[in-house]
Backbone and ligand atoms as CSV (ligand in chain L), in Angstrom:
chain,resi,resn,atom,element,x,y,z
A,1,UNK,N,N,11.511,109.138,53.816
A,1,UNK,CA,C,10.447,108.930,52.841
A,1,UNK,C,C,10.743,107.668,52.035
A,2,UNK,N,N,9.786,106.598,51.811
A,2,UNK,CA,C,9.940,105.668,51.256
A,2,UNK,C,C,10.214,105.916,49.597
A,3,UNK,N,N,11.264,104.705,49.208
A,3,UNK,CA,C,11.194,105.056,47.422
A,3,UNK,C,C,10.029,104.718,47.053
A,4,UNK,N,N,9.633,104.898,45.809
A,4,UNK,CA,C,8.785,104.168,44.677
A,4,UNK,C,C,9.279,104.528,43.598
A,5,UNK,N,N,9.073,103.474,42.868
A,5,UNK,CA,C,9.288,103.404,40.658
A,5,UNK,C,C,7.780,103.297,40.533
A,6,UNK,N,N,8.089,103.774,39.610
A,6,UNK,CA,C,6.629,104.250,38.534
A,6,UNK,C,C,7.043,102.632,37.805
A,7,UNK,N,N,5.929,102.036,37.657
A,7,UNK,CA,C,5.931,101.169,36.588
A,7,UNK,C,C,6.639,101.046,35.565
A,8,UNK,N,N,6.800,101.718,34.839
A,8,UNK,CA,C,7.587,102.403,33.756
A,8,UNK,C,C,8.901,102.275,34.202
A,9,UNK,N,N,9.602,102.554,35.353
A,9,UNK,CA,C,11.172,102.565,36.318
A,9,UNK,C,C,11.295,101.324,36.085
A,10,UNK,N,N,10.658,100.613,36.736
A,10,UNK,CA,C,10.307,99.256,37.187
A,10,UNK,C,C,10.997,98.047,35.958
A,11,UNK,N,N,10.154,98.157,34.730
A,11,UNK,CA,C,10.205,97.690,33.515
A,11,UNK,C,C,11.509,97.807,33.384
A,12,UNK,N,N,11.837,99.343,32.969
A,12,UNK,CA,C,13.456,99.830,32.769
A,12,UNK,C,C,14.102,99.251,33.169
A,13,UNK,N,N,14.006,98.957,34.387
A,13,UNK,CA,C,15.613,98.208,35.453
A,13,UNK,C,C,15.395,96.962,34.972
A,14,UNK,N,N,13.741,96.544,35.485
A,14,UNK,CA,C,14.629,94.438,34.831
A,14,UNK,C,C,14.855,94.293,33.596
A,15,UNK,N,N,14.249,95.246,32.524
A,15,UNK,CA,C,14.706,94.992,31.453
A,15,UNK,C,C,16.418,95.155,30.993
A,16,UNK,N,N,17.223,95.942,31.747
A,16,UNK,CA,C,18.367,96.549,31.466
A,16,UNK,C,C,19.028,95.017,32.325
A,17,UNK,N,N,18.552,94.296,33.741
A,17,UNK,CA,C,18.782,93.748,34.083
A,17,UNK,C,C,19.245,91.885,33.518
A,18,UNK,N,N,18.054,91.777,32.459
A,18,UNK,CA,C,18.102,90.941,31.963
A,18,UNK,C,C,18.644,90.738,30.701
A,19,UNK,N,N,18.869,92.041,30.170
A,19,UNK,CA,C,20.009,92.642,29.085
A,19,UNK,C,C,20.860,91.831,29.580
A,20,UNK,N,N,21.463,92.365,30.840
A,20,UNK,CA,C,23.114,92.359,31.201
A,20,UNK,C,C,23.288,90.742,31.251
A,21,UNK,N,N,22.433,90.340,31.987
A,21,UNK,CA,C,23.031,88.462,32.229
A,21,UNK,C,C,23.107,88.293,31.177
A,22,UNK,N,N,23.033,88.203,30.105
A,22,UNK,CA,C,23.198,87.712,28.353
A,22,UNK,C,C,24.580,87.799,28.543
A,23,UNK,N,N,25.364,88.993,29.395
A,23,UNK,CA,C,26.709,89.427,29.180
A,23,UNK,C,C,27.537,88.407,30.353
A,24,UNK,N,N,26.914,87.652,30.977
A,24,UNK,CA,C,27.645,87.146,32.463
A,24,UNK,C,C,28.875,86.641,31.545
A,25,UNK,N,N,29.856,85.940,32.406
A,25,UNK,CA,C,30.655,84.915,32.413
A,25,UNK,C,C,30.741,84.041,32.849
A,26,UNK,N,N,29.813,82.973,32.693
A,26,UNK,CA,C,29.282,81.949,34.079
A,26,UNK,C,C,29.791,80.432,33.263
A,27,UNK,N,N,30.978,80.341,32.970
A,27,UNK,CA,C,31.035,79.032,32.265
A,27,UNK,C,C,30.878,77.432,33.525
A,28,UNK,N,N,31.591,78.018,34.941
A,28,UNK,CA,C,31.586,77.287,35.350
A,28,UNK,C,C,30.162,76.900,36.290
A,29,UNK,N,N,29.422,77.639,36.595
A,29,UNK,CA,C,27.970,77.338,37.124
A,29,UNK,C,C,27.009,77.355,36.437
A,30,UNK,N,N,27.066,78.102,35.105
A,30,UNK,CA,C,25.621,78.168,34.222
A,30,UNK,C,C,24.647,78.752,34.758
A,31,UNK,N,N,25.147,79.654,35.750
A,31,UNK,CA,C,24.059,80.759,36.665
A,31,UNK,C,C,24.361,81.835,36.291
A,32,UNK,N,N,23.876,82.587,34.725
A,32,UNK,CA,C,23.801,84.122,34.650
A,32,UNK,C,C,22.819,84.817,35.559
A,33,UNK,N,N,23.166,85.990,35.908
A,33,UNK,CA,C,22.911,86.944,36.162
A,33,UNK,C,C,23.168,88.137,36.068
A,34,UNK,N,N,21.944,89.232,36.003
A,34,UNK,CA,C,22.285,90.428,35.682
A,34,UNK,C,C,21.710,91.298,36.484
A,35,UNK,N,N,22.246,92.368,36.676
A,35,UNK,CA,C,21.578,93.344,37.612
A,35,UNK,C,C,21.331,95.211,36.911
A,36,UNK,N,N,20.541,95.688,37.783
A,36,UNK,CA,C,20.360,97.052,36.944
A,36,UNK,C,C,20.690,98.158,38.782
A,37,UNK,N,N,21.476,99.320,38.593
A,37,UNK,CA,C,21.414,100.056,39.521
A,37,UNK,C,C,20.724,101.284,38.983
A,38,UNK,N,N,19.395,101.973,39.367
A,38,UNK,CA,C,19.220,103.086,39.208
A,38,UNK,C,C,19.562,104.074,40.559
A,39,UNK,N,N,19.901,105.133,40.053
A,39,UNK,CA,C,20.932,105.908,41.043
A,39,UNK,C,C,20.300,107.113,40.821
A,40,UNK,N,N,20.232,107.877,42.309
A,40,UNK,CA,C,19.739,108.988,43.023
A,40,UNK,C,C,19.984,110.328,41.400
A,41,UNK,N,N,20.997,110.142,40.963
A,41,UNK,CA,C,20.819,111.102,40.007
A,41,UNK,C,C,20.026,110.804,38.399
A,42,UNK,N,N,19.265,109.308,38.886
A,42,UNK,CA,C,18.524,108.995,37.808
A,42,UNK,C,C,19.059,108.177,37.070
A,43,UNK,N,N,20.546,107.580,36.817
A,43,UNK,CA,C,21.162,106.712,35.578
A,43,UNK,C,C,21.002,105.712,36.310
A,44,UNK,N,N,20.750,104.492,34.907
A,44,UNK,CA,C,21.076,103.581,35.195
A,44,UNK,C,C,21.968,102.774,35.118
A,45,UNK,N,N,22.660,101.798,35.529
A,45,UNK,CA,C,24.311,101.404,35.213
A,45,UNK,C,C,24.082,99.391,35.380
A,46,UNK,N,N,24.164,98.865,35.012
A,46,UNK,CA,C,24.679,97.107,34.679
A,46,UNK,C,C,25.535,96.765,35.326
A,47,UNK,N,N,25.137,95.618,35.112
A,47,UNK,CA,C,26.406,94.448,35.490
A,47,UNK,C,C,25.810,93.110,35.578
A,48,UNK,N,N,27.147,92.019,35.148
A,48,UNK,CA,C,26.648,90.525,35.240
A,48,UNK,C,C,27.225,89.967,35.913
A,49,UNK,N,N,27.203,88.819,36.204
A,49,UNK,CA,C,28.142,87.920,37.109
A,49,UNK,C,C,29.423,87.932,36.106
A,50,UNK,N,N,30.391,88.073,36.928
A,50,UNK,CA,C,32.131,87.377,36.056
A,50,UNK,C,C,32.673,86.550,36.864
A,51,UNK,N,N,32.693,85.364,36.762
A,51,UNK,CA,C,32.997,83.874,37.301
A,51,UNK,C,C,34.492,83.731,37.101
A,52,UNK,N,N,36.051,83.480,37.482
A,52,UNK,CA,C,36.647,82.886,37.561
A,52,UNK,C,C,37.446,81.336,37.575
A,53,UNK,N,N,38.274,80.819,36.923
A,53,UNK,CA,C,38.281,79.557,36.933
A,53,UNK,C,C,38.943,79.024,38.571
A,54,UNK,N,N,39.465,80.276,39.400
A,54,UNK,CA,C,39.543,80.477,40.915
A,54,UNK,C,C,38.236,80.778,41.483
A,55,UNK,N,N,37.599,80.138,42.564
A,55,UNK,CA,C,36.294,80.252,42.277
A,55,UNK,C,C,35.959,81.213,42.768
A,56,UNK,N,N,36.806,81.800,44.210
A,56,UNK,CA,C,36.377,82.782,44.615
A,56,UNK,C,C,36.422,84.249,44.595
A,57,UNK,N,N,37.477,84.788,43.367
A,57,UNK,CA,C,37.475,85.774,42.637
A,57,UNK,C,C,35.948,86.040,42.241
A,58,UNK,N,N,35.224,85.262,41.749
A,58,UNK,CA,C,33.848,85.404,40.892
A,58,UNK,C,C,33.427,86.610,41.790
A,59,UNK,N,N,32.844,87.631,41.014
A,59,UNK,CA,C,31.826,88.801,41.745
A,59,UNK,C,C,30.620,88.713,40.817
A,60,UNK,N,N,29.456,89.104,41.844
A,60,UNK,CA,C,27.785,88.819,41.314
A,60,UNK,C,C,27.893,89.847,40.429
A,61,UNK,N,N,26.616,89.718,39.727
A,61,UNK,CA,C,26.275,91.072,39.074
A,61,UNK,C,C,25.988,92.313,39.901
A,62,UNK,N,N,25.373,91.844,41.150
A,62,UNK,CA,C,24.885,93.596,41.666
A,62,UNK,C,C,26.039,94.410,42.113
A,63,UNK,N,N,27.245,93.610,42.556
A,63,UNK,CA,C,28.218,94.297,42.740
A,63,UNK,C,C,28.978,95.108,41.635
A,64,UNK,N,N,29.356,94.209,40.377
A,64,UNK,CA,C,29.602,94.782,39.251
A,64,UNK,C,C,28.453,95.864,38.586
A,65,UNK,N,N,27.308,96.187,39.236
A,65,UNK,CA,C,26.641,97.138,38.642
A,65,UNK,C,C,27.072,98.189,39.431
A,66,UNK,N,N,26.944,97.458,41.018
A,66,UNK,CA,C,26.987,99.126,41.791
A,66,UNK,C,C,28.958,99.624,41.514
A,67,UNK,N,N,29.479,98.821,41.548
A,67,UNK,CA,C,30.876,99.390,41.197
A,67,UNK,C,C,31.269,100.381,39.986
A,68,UNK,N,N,30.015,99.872,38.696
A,68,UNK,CA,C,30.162,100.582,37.745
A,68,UNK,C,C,29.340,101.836,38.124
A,69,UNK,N,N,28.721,102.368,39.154
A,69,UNK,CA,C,28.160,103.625,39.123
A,69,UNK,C,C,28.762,103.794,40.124
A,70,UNK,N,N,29.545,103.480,41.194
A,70,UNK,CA,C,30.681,104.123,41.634
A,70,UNK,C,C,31.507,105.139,40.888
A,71,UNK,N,N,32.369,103.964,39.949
A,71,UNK,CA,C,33.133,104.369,38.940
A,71,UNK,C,C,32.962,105.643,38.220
A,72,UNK,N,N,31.589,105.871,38.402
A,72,UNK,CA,C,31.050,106.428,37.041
A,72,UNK,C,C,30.763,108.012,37.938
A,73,UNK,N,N,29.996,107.872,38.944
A,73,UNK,CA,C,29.644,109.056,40.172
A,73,UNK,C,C,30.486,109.389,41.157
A,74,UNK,N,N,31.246,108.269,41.658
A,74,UNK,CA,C,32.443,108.806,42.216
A,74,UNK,C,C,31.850,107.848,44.049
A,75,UNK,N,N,32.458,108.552,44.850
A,75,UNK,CA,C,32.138,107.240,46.183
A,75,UNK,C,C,30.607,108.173,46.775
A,76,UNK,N,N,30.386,109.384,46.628
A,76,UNK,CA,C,29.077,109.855,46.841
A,76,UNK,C,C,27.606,108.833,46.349
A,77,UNK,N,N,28.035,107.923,45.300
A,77,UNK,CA,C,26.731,107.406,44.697
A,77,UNK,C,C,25.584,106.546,45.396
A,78,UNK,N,N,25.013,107.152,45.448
A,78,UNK,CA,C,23.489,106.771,46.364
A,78,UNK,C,C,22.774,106.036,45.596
A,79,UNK,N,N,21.995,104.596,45.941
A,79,UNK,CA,C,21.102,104.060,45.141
A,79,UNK,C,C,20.103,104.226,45.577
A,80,UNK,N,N,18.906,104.180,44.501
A,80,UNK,CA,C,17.855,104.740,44.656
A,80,UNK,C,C,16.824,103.099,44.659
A,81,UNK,N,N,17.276,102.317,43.450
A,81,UNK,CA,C,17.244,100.936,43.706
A,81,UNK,C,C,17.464,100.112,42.624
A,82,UNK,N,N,17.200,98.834,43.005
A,82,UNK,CA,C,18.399,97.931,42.348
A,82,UNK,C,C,17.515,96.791,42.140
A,83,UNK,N,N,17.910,96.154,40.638
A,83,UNK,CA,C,16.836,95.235,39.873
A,83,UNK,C,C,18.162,93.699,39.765
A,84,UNK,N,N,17.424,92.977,40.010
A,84,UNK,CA,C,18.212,91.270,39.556
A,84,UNK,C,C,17.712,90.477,39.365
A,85,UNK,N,N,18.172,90.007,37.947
A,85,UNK,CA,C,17.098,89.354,36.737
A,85,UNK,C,C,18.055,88.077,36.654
A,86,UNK,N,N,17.877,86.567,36.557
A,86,UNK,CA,C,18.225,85.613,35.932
A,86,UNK,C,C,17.334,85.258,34.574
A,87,UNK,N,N,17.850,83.830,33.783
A,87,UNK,CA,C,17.395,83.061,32.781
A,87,UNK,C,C,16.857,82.159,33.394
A,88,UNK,N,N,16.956,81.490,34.486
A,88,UNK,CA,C,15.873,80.656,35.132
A,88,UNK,C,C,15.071,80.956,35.679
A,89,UNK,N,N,14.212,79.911,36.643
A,89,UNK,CA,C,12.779,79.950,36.995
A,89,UNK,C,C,13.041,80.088,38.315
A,90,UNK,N,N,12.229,80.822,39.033
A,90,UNK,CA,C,12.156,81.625,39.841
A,90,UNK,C,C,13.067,82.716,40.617
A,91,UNK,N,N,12.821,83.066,41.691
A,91,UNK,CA,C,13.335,84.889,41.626
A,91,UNK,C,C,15.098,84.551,42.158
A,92,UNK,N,N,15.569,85.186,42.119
A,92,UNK,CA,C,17.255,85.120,42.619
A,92,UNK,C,C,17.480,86.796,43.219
A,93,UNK,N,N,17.492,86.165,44.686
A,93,UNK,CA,C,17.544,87.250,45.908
A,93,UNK,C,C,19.339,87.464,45.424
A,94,UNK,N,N,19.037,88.820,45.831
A,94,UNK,CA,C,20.863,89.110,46.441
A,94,UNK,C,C,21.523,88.204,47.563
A,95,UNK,N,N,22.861,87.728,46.940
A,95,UNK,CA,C,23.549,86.961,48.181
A,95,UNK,C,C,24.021,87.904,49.162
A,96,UNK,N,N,24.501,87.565,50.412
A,96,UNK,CA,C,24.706,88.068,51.679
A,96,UNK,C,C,25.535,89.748,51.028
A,97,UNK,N,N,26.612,88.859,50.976
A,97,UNK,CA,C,27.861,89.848,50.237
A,97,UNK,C,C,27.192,91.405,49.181
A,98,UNK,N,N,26.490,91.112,48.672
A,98,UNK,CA,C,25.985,91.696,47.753
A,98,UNK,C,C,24.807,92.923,48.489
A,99,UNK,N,N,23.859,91.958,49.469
A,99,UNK,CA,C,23.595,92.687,50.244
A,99,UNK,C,C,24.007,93.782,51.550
A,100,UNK,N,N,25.627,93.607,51.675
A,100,UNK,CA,C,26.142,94.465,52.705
A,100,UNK,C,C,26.512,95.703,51.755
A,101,UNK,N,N,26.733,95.434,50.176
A,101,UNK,CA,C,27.280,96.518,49.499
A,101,UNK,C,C,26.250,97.616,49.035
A,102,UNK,N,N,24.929,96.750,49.133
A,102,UNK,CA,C,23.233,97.247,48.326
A,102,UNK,C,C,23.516,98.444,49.164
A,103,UNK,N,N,23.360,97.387,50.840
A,103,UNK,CA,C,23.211,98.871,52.202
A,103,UNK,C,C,24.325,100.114,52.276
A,104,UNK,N,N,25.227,100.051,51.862
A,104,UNK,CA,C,26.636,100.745,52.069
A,104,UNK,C,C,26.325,102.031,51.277
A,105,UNK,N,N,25.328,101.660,49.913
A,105,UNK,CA,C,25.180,103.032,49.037
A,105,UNK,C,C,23.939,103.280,48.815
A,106,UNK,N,N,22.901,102.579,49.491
A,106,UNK,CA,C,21.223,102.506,49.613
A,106,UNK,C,C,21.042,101.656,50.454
A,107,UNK,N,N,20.908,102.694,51.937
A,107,UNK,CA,C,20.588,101.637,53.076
A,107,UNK,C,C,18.535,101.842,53.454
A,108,UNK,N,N,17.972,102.850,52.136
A,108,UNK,CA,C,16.782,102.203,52.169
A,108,UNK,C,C,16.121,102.245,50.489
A,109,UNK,N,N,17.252,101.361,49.880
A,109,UNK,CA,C,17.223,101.288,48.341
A,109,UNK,C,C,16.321,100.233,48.119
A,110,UNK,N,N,15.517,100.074,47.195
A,110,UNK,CA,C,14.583,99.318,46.773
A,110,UNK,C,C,14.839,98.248,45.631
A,111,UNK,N,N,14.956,96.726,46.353
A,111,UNK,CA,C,15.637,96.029,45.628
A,111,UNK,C,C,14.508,94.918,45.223
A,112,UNK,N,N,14.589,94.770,43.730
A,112,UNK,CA,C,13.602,94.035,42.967
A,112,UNK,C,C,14.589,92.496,42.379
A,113,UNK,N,N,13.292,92.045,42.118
A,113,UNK,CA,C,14.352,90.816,41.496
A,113,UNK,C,C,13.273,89.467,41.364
A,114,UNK,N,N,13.547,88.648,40.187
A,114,UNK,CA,C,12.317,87.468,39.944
A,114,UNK,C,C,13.533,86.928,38.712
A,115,UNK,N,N,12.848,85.417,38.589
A,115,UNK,CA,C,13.434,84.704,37.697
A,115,UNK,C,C,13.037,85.331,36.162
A,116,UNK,N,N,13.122,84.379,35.425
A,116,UNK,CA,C,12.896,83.866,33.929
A,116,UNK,C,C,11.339,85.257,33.894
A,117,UNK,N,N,10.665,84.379,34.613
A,117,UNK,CA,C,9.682,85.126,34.714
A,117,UNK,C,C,8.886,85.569,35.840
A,118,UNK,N,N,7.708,85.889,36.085
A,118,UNK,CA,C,6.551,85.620,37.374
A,118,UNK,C,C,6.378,86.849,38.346
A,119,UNK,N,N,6.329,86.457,38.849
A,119,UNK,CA,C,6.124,88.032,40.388
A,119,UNK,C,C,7.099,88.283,40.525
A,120,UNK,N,N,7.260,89.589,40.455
A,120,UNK,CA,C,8.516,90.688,40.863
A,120,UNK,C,C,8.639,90.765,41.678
A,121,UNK,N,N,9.448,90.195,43.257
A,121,UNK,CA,C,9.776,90.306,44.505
A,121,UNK,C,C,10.147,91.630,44.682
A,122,UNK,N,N,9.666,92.577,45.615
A,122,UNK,CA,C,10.475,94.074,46.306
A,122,UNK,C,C,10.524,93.873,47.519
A,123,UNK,N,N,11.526,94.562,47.870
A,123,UNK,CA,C,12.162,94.772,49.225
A,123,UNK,C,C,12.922,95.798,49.310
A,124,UNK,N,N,13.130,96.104,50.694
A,124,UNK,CA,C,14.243,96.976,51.002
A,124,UNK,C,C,15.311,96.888,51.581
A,125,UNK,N,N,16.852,97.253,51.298
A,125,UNK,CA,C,17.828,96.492,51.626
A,125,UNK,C,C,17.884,97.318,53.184
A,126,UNK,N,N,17.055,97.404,53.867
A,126,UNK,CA,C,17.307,97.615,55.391
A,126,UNK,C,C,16.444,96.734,55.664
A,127,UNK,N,N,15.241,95.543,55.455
A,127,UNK,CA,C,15.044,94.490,55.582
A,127,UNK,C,C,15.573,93.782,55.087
A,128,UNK,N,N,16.761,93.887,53.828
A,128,UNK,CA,C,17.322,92.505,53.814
A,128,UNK,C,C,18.620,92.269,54.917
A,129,UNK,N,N,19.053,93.276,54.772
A,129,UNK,CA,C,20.320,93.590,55.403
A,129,UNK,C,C,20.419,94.123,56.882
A,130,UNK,N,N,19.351,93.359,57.468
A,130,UNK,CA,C,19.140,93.864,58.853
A,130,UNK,C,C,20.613,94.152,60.149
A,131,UNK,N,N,20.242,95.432,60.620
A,131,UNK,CA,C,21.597,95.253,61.584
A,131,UNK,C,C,22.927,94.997,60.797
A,132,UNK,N,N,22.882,95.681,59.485
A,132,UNK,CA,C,24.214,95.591,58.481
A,132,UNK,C,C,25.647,96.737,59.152
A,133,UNK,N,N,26.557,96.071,59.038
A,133,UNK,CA,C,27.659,96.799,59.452
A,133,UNK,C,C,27.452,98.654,58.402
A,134,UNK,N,N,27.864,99.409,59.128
A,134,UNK,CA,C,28.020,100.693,58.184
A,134,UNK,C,C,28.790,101.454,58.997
A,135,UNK,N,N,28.340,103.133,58.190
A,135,UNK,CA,C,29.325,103.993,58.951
A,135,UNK,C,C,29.188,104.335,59.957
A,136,UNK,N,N,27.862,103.998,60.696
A,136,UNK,CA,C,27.431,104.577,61.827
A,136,UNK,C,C,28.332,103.634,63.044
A,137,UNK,N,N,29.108,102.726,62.278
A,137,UNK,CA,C,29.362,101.701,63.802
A,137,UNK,C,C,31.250,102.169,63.373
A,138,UNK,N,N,31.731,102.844,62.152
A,138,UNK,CA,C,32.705,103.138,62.580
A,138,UNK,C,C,33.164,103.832,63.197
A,139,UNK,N,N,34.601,103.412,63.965
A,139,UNK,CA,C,35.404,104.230,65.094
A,139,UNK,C,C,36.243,105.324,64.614
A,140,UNK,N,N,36.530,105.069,63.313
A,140,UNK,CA,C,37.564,106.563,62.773
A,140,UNK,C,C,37.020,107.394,62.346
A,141,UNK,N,N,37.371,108.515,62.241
A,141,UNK,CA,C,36.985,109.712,61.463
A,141,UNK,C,C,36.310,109.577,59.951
A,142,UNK,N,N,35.277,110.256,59.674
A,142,UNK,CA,C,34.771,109.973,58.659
A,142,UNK,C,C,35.599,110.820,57.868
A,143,UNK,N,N,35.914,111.810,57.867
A,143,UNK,CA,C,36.742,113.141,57.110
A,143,UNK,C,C,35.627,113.991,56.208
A,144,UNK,N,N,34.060,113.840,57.304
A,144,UNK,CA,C,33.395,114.325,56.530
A,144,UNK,C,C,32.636,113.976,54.920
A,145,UNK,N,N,32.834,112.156,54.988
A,145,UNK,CA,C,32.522,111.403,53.720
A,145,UNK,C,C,30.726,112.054,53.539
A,146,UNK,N,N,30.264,112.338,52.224
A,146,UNK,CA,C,28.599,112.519,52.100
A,146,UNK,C,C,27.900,111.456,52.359
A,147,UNK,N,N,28.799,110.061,52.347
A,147,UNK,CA,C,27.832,109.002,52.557
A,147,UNK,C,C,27.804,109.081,54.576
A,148,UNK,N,N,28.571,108.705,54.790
A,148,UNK,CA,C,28.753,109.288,56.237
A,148,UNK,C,C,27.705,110.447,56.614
A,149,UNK,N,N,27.853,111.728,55.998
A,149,UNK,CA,C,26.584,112.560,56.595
A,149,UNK,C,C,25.145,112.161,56.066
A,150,UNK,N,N,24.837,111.102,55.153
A,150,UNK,CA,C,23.543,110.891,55.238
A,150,UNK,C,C,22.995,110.023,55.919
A,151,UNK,N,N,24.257,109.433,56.117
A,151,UNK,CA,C,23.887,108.095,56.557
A,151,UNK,C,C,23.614,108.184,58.461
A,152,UNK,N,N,23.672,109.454,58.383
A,152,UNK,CA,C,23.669,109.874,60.105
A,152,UNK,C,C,22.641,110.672,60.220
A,153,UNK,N,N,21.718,110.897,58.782
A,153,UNK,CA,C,20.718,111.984,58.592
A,153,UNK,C,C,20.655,113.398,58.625
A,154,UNK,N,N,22.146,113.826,58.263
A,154,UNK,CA,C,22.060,115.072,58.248
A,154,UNK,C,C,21.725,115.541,56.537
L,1,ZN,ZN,ZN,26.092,88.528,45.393
């Protein structure tokens, strides 16, 4: 069954989204960003970019959101979908990376996202993330993980 946000959802996430980039750490690119995860049990959880003066430590915001509702739900946490808001002009898609993690905990999570301002881009991270590595292509034992049995449709 496909997601949907009520308008009202919708608002919530980029607004929480565009909260969070206020919080980035972006001294060295001047590219905040913020992201919003709403999650299968309804919360919503943040995150901004944190940039490094090593460059490739830096993690986006959507990762630092979905990590914080990891953290928070435990490795069961299912997204339901996921908002990413910048301060500039026009929309800022999830990077690659960001998108293998969207699919890993919402492989048909509903991911929004627009600049400063303008049309709210949606998608779904099984069109962004087409043919994304998961559990279905691993060779070891799952040990019975919940993401593992949904992710196989049971
Ligand atoms: Zn990213």
């Amino acid at each position: 069954m496909a997601i949907t946000l009520a308008a009202e959802e919708r608002e919530q996430m980029l607004s929480a989204a565009r909260a969070a980039f206020k919080n980035a750490h972006a001294p060295y690119s001047n590219f905040r960003v913020g992201s919003a995860v709403l999650t299968e049990h309804g919360t919503l959880y943040s995150g901004c970019n944190v940039e490094n003066a090593s460059f490739g430590l830096t993690v986006c915001a959507e990762r630092n959101a979905i990590f914080a509702a990891v953290a928070a739900e435990g490795s069961g946490m299912r997204i339901r979908a996921i908002a990413v808001a910048t301060e500039r002009d026009g929309p800022c898609a999830p990077c690659g990376a960001c998108r293998q993690v969207i699919f890993e905990f919402g492989p048909g999570a509903l991911v929004l996202f627009r600049g400063r301002s303008g049309t709210v881009r949606r998608w779904r991270s099984s069109v962004f993330a087409p043919w994304s590595f998961g559990w279905h292509q691993r060779t070891v034992p799952n040990n019975g993980h919940p993401l593992a049995r949904r992710n196989a449709g049971e």
